[in-house]
N, C-alpha and C positions, 0 to 999 in steps of 0.2 A: 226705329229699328231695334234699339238695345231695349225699350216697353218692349216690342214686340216676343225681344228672345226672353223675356223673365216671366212676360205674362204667359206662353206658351209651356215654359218650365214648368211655372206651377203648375198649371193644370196638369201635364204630365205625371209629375211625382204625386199629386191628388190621387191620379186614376190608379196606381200602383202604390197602394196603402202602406203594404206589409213589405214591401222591398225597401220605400223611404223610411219606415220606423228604425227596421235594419243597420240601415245605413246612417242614418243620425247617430243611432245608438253605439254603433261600432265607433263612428269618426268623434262622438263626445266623449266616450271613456277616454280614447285614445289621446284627445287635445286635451282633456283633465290634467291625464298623469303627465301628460309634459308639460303642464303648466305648471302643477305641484313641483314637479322635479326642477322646473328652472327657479322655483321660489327659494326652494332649498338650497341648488347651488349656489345662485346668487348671494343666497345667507350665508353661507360658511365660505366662499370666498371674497366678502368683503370685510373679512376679519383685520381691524386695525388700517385699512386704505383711506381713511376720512381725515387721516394726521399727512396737512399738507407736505412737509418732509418726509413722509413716510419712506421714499425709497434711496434714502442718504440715514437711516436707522437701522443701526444693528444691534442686536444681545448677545454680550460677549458668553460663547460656553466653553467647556473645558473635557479637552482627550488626553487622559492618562495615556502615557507613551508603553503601554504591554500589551505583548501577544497580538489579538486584533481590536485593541482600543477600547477602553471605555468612555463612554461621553454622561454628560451631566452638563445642564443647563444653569449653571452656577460657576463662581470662577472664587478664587481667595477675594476678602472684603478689601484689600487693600488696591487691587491692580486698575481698580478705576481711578485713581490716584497718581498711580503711576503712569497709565497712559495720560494721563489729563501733562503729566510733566515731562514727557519723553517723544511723545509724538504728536507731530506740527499734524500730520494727516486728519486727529480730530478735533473739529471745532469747538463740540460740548461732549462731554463724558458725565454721566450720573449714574448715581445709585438710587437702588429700591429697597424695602424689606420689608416683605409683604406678612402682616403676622400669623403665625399659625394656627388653626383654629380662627375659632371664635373669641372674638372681643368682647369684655362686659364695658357696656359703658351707661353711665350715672348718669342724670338730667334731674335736680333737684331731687324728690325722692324714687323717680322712677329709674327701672335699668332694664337695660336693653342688649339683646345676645347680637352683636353685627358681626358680618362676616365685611369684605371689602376695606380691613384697615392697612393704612402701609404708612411706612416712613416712608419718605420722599426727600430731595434733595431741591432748594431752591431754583434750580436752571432746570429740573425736571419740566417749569411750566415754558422753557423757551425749546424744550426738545420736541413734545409732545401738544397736539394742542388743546388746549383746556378753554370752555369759554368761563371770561369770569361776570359774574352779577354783582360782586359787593369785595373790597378788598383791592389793595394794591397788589400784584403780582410777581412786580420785581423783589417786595421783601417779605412776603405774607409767611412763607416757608424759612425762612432766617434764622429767625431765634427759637431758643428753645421750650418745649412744651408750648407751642403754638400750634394749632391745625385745622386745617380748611376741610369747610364740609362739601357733601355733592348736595344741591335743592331739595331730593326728594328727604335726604334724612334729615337735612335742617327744619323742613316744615312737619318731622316726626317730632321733633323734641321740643321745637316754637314756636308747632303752628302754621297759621295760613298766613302769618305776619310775614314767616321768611320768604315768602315771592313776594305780597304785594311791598312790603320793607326790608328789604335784603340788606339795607344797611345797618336795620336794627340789632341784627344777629352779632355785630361786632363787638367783641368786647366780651358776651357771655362767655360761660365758661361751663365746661363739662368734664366728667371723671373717666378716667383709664382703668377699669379691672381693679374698683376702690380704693387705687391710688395717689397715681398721675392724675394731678389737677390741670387742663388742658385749656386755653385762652384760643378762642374761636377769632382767628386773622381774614376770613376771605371763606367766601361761598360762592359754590362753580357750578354749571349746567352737570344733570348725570351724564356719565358717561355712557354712552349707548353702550345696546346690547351685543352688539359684534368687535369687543375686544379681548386680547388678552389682558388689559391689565383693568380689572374692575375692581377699580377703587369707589370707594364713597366717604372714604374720612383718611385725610391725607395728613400724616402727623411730622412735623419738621425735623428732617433727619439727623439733626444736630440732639434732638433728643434721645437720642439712641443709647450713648454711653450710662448716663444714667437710669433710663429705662428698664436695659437690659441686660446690662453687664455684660456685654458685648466687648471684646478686646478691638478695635475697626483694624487696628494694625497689624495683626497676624496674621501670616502669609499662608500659617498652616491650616487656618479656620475656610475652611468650603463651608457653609451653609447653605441649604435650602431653601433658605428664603431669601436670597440674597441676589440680585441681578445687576447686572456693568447696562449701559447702553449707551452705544458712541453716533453722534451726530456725525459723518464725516463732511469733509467741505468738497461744496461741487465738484463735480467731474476725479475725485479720488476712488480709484481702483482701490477697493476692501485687501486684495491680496498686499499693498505696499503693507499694511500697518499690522497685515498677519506675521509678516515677514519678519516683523522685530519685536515680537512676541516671547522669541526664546530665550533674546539678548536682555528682555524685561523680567521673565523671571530666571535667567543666569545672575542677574545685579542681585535679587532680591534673597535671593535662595541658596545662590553657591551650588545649584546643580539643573539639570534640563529633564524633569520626568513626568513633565505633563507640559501642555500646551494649548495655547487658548485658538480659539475658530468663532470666526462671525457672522453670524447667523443675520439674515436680513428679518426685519419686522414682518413684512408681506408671510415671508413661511415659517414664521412661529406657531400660526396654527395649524401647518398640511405636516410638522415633521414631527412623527410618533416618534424618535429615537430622546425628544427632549421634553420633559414637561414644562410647563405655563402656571399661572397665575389663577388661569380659569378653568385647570381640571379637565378638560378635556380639547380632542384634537381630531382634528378629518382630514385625515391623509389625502392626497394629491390624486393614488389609483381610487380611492375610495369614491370621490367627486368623480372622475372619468368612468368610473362603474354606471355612476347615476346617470351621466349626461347619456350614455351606452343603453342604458335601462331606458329613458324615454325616445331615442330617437327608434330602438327597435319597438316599441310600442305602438308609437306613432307610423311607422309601415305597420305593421301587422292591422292598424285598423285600416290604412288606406291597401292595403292587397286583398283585406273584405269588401271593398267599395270594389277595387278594379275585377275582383270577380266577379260580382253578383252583378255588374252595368255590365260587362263583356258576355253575360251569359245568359243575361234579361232583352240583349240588341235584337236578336232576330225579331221580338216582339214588335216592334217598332219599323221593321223593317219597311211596309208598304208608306207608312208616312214620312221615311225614308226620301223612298221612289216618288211620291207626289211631288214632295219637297223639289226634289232633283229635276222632275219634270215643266213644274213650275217655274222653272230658272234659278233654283239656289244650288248657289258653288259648294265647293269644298270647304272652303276658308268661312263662308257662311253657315255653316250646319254645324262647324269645330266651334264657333260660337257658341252656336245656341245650345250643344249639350255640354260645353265648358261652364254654362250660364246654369245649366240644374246642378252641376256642381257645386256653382260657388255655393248659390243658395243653399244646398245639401250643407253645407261647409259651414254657414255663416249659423245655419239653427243650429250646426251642432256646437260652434264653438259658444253662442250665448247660455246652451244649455252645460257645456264644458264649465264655463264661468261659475254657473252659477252652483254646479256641482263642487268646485274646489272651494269655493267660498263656505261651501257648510261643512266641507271637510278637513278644514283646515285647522278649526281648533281642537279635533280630535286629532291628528297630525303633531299642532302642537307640541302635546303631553307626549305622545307616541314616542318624539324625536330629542326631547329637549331643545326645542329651538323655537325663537320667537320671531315666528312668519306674518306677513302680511300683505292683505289682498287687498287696494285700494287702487282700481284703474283708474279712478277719476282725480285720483291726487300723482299718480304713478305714471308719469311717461314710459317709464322703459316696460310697464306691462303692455301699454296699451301697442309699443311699437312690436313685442311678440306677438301677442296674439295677431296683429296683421300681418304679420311676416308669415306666422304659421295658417294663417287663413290662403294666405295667396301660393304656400308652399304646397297643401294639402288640395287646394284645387288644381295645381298644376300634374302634382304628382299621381293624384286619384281620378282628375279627368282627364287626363289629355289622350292616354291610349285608349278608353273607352270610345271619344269624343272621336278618334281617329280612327277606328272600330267602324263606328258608324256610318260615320260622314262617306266611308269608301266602297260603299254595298252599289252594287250593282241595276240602275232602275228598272231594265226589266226585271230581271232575277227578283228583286224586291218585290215589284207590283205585283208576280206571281209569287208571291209568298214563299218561294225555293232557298231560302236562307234560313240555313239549321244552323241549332244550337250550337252544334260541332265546328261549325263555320264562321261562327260570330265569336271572332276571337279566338279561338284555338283552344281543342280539349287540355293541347300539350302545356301553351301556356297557363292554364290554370288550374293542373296540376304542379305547375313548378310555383306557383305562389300559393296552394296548398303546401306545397313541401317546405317553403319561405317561413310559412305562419309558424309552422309545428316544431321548425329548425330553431326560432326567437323562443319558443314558449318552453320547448323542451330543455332549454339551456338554462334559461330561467329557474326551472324544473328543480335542475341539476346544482345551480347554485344555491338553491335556495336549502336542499339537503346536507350540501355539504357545508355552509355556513350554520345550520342548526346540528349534525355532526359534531362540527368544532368546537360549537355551544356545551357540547354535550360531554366533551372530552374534557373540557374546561373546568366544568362543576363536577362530575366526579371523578376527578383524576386526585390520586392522595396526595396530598400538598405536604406532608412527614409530620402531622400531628392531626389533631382534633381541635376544629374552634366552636365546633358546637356549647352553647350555654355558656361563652365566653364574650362578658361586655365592657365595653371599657368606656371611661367616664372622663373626662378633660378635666384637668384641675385649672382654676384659675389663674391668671398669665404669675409671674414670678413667688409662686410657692417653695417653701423653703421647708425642708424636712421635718425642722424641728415645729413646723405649721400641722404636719399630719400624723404626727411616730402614734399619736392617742387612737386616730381615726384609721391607722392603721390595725392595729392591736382589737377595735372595738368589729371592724369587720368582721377579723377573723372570726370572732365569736358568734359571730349568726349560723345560724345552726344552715340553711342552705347555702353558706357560702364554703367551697373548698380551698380557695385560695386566692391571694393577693399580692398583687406585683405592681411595682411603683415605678417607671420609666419614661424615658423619651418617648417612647413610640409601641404598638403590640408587635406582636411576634410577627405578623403581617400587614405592610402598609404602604400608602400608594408615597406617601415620604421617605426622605431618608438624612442620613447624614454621612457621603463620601467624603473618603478622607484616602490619601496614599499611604500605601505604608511598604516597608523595604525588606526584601526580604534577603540581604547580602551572603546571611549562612548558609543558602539555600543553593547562591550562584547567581544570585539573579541581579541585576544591574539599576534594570528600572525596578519606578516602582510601581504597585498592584493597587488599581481603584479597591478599595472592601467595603461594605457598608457597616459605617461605625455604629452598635450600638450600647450606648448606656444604660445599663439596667441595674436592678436589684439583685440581693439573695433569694428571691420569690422569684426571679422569671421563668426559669427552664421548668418549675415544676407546676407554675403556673399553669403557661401553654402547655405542659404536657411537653416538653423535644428531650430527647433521647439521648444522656450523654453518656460515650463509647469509652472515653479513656480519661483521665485524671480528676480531677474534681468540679465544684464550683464556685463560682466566687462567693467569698464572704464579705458580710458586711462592710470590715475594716479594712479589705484588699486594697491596695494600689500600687502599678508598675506591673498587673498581672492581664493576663488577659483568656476567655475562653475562644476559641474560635470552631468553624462549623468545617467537613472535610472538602469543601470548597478551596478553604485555603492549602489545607495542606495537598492537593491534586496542584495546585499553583507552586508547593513548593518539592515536590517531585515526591513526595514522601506517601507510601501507602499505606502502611501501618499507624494506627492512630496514637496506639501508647508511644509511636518513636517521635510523636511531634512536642509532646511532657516535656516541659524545659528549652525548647530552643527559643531564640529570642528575634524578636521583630520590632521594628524602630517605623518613628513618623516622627519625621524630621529630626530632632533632636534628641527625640520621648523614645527610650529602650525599654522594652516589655517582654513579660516571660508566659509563654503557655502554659498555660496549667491547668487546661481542661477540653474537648473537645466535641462540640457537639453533631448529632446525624444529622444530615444535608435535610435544611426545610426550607419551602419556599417563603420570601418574605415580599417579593415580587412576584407579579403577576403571572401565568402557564406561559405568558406570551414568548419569555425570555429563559435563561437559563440560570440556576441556583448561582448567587453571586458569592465571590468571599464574603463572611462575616465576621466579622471583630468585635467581642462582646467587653465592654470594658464596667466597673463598678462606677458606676458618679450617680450624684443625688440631682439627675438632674430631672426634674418631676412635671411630666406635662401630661400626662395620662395614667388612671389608676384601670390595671384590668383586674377583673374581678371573677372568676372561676366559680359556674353556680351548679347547682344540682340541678338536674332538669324535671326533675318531677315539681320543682316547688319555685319557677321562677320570677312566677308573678309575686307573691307574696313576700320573695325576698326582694325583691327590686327596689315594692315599696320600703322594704326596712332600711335597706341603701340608701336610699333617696333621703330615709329621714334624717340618717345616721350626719349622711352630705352638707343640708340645711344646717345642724346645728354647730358642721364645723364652719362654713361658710357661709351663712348667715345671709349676705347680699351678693350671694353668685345664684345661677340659676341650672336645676339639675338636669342635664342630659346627658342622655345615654346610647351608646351603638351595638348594635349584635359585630361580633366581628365579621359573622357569618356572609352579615349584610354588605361590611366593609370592602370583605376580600369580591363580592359580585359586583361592585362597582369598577374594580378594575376590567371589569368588560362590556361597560357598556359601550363604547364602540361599536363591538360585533353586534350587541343585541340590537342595536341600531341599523346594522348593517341586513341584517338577519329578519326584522321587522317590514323594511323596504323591500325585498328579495321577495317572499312572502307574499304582499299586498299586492305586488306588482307583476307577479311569475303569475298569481291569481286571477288577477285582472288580463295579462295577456293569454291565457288559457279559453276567459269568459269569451274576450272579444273573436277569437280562432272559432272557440264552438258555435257562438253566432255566424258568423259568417257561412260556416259548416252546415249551419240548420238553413240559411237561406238555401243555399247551395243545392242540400239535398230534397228542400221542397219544389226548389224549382224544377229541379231532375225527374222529380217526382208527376209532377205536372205534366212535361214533355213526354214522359213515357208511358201515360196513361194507359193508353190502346194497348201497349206492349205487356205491360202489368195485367190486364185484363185479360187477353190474350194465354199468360204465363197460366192464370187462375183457372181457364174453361181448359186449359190443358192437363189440369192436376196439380201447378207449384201447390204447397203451401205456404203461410206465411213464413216461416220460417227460408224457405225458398226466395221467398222475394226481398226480407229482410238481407240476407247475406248477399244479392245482388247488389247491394249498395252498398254492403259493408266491404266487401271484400276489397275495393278499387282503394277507397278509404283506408283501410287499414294498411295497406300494400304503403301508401303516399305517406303516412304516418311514419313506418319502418323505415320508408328511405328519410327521412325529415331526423330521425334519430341516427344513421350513419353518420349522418352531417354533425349535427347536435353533440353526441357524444366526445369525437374529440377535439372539437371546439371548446367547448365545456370543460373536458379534462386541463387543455391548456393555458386556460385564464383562471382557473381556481388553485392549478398545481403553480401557477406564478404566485397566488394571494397566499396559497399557504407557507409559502418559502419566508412569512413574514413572523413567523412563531417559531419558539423550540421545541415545541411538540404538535405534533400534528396528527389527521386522522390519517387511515389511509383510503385513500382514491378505489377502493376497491370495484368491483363486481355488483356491490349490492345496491351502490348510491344511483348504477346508472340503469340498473333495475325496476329502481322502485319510480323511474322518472318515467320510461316508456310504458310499464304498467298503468301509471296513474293517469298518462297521454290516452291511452288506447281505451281505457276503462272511462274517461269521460266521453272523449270521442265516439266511443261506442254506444253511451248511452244517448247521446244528440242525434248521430245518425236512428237508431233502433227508435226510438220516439216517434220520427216521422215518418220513416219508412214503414212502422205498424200500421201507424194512419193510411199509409196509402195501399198498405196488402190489404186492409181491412177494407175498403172499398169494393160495393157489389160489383162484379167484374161486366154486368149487363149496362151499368153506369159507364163504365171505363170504354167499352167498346163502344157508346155512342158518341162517346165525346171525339170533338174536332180536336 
């Protein structure tokens, strides 16, 4: 019986060529993009779940106690410390410090730019799990200038020795930024690609003081690169140990103006308010977008299927009636067209496979993310795709299948069963209006995430980083290492200026710090972002100062700051903030200059306080070029670079390029919207072309008829468009504020935003009705253009 209903399928879908291409085509796009989309979510929410502890891991982060809070994913270097001795709640506490930039590191005469270097803390490998190949683990991170590599960079620098002798690696020795001599203790599998902390050269974090002149004890030092993580012990509620947080830094501090929150490991990468190790993050609605994105895809191909099978039935109708006549049931005929289903289902999903398999490393790059398609090693692919096979034939055949099976035998065997009747004109207009409701939403996001793209880049961020590049100097340089290579810049005739700092004027890093603003009235105290600069910066970048001066060389105890702060400290005039004083922690400082509000963070947020203070602390030189002559001076930089640092290696950033990284997020967001608004559009318009050639078909005689009467084509063209177009504008009633209210929640996630206007939801119905118009007019030409002597003899 079951030969019976698959053999009889085929042949069916055989005889009806151009209905099965259809419908393959529609239900493989459609089981593609949700297979792609389950790759991706899959990808980005298995960030960090592989560490058997994982859900007893927390990062500790820090909310300045002002106005409505600021948060940073960092906490003082000292409080992993302090919880390690104050509270029984956690079992292991460790630190990180992940280094900034790029690391040079030595291998006899070769040297190598790594990014993945971190200190680490010995119990780091009993928190987190690490497999190890060569190395004891209990003490390999111990001592100082000791560190453990990840496989793949040990068989950079040793060779193919270090997998097949992983033990031989012990003992060599490697260089830190040509200086730190480093004794290689232990070699560890890489760390996959789905975490936040991607290390590959773990350096012993008892090396630090020397390293980096790091104070570890100072309560007032937040750095950025700097991370707590508490193992708690089974079944401990996170809220006991938040709760003695404040009494942890009342001991340390003598006051309560910021406070720590624990963050679980699982949502380090869904929560944009913190940054990571690994530069970027997928918010939690961002993943439910996608998962949203595929399951309306996936109807909109199976409402192509249950149109074009409810409206091809009549066709069938007399073997129908045989069937029925012959003695087959109900429950037997639900069979057999549930059975051209699957197989519908099953060519589309092998051609689905095979389609995301070749699309996937264009994907890839697309996404920054590192996907993969391997059903023969991959149980969980191979249990979706049957899930979604048996989903997809339930969903796409059953009402057809129940369509059918309930036709009438005489009615049948006299062929009295219309189109009209085989399933209902109504309902398939309301899965016409289904299709167009997904697509046009789609439509709608996909402008207003390219919008916000758009408001992003050219919105004035209060200066100019055009022709502005900045260069990483190598890890602990010291002033008196560049005052020469300062000086010899200048001199290049395309360079305009030079500024020697922590960080540029805009940067996805920072360094929070509190600071008090008692003169002011204010109690607590104010996250600002701290930053260290030169006499060169402000005229560097170009920012605009309003009132007092700027710092000079020999400053100290002085500070400029940006009119962020003084909006914080009630003052609106800029000359009135000249002189008043501001303290961080102990350290009391005088304004003495004020700069115009510029972003240094990304549109997404709002201009934060800045604190510009004088220190030689030198981790980037920006370089201010003429734009007519950039190439040629880059080179002379570069060479100027070489002969100061000899065995560093010269790169370089546009800042331009810098400040666009802060969104890739959205371009990512925006990229998917796009591909996939486009693809639900293709698969609606296919179904629309069966649709209207079926229509086409059925109303032969009538069309012929229209023609010996005088229509012209024109005429007959807009008899099809006009129902069409009617179903379309309803599908956009729907769509629109649907649309409006899932993009007016995404944008509530930025400080500036577009607006939702009139135009976006414009250009989405236009664009619907302009394709749609050209799919219907295509085939409806074909059929007005038929001799109408043809039309009227046909059955």
């Amino acid at each position: 019986m079951l030969k019976n209903f698959f053999t009889t399928a085929f042949r069916s879908l055989s005889r009806n060529k151009a209905h099965t291409t259809i419908n393959i085509a529609g239900l493989a796009l459609g089981i593609a993009c949700c297979l792609v989309l389950f790759l991706v979510v899959r990808y980005e929410r298995s960030f960090d779940r592989h560490h058997a502890k994982a859900d007893r891991i927390y990062r500790v982060n820090t909310q300045f106690l002002s106005g409505e809070g600021c948060f940073t994913a960092n906490a003082p270097i000292p409080l992993g410390q302090a919880i390690k001795e104050d509270c029984p709640e956690a079992e292991e506490v460790t630190t990180t410090s992940y280094l900034e930039g790029d690391g040079l590191i030595k291998v006899d005469n070769q040297i190598y730019k790594e990014e993945g270097i971190a200190y680490v803390a010995p119990n780091f490998v009993r928190i987190f799990d690490v497999t190890w190949l060569a190395g004891n683990p209990q003490d390999a991170l111990s001592e100082p200038n000791a560190v453990v590599l990840s496989k793949s960079i040990a068989q950079k620098y040793f060779g193919q020795a270090a997998t097949t002798q992983p033990d031989l690696v012990l003992g060599k020795t490697i260089k830190l930024n040509n200086k730190y001599t480093l004794k290689v203790t232990g070699l560890v599998a890489d760390f996959p690609a789905t975490t936040d902390l991607p290390f590959e050269i773990l350096i012993s974090y008892a090396s630090l003081p020397s390293q980096t002149g790091q104070n570890l004890k100072a309560w007032d030092n937040i750095n950025s690169s700097y991370s707590h993580f508490v193992l708690l012990r089974p079944r401990t509620d996170p809220k006991q140990l938040e709760k003695k947080f404040p009494a942890i830094e009342k001991k340390h501090t003598g006051e309560n103006k910021q406070t720590y929150l624990l963050q679980p490991l699982r949502e380090m990468h869904h929560d944009r308010r913190f940054d990571n190790y690994n530069g970027r993050t997928m918010p939690v609605e961002n993943i439910n977008a996608l998962i949203l994105i595929g399951v309306f895809i996936l109807l909109t191909a199976c409402i192509n299927f249950i149109n074009l099978a409810t409206a091809q039935s009549f066709r069938r109708s007399r073997e129908v009636g045989i069937r029925k006549v012959l003695g087959a049931n109900r429950p037997q005929l639900i069979r057999q067209f549930i059975s051209e289903t699957f197989l519908l289902t099953v060519a589309a999903m092998l051609l689905a496979g095979v389609a995301a398999y070749l699309i996937l490393p264009y994907l890839q790059g697309l996404l920054e993310a590192k996907l993969a398609f391997q059903p023969w090693r991959d149980q969980s692919i191979i249990t979706f795709l049957a899930g979604i096979t048996v989903v997809v034939t339930v969903l796409a055949g059953f009402y057809p299948a129940l369509i059918l099976s309930g036709f009438k035998p005489v009615l049948a065997l006299k062929n009295k069963i219309t189109a009209a009747g085989s399933g209902g004109l109504s309902l398939r207009r309301g899965l016409i209006v289904m299709q167009f409701v997904i697509a046009q939403a789609l439509i709608i996001g996909t402008v207003v995430v390219s919008d916000q793209l758009s408001l992003f880049r050219n919105r004035p961020i209060g200066y100019n980083p055009a022709a502005n590049i900045t260069v990483p100097f190598p890890a602990n340089t010291k002033s008196d290492d560049v005052r020469a290579l300062r000086t010899q810049l200048k001199q290049l005739p395309g360079v305009k200026n030079v500024s020697f700092s922590l960080m540029p004027a805009s940067s996805s890093g920072d360094w929070s710090a509190g600071y008090n603003f008692e003169e002011s009235g204010l109690k607590d105290d104010i996250s600002c972002i701290m930053m260290p600069i030169d006499a060169d910066f402000l005229d560097t970048y170009g920012l605009t100062l309003l009132a007092g001066r700027n710092l000079r060389q020999t400053d100290t105890a002085v500070v400029v700051v940006n009119e962020a702060v003084l909006r914080t400290m009630g003052i609106k005039n800029a000359q009135e903030a000249i002189g008043r004083k501001i303290k961080q922690f102990d350290k009391q400082a005088t304004i003495v200059g004020v700069v115009k509000d510029y972003h240094v963070k990304s549109l997404k947020k709002a201009i934060s306080p800045i604190v510009m203070i004088r220190m030689d602390w030198l981790n980037i030189a920006g370089i201010k070029m003429d734009p007519a002559s950039l190439r040629p001076t880059i080179a002379q930089v570069e060479q100027l670079w070489k002969q100061t640092f000899p065995e560093s290696i010269f790169e370089f950033t546009f800042l331009e390029d810098d400040i666009a990284k802060f969104y890739e997020e959205e371009v990512r967001m925006y990229r998917l919207f796009r591909i996939f608004a486009g693809i639900a559009i293709f698969i609606s318009c296919l179904g629309l072309y069966g649709l209207v050639s079926f229509m086409a078909v059925q109303r032969t005689k009538e069309i012929g008829i229209r023609k010996v009467l005088g229509a012209s084509v024109a005429n007959i063209v807009a008899l099809f468009t006009k129902e069409f177009f009617a179903l379309i504008l309803i599908a956009f009633a729907v769509a629109a504020p649907l649309a409006w209210f899932f993009m007016h929640a995404w944008l509530q996630n930025f400080e500036y935003q577009v607006n939702l206007g009139l135009g976006i939801f414009l250009t989405a119905i236009l664009f619907s009705l302009v394709i749609a118009g050209i799919t219907i007019v295509y085939r409806s030409v074909r059929a007005a253009l038929t001799n109408p002597v043809q039309n009227l003899r046909s059955e």
